[in-house]
N, C-alpha and C positions, 0 to 999 in steps of 0.2 A: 161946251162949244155952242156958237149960236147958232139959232136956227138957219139965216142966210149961208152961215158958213158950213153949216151942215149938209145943208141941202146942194150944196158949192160941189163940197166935198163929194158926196154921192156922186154927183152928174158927172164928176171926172171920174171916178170908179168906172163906171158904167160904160162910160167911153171908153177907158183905157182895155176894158174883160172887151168889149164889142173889138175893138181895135185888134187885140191878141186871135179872138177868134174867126174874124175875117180873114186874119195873114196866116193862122193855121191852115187854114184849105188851100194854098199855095204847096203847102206839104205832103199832101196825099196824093197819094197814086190814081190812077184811072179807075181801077176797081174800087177801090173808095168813095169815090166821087158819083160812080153810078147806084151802089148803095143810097146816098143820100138824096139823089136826083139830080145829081148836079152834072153839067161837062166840066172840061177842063178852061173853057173860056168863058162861063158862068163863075167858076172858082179865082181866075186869072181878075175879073171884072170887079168881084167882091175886096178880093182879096188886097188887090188897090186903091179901095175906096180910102179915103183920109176920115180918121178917126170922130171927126164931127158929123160925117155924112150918115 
């Protein structure tokens, strides 16, 4: 593969893992959340971010 397309490739990886694990935290409970340091409108905030942000 070439290098641009590689590097292409990558960056949408990256997004798409970023992208899954910001809308995971939509999935956890309260107690989860505080575990992590997070509220639920911290979680609510992230978790809608669109996958480029």
């Amino acid at each position: 593969m070439s290098r641009p397309l590689s590097r292409l490739f990558a960056r949408l990886l990256r997004q798409s893992r970023r992208h899954h694990s910001r809308h995971g935290l939509l999935d956890l409970d309260d107690r989860q959340l505080r575990d992590i340091g997070l509220t639920r409108d911290d979680a609510r905030r992230e978790g809608t971010k669109r996958f480029w942000q």
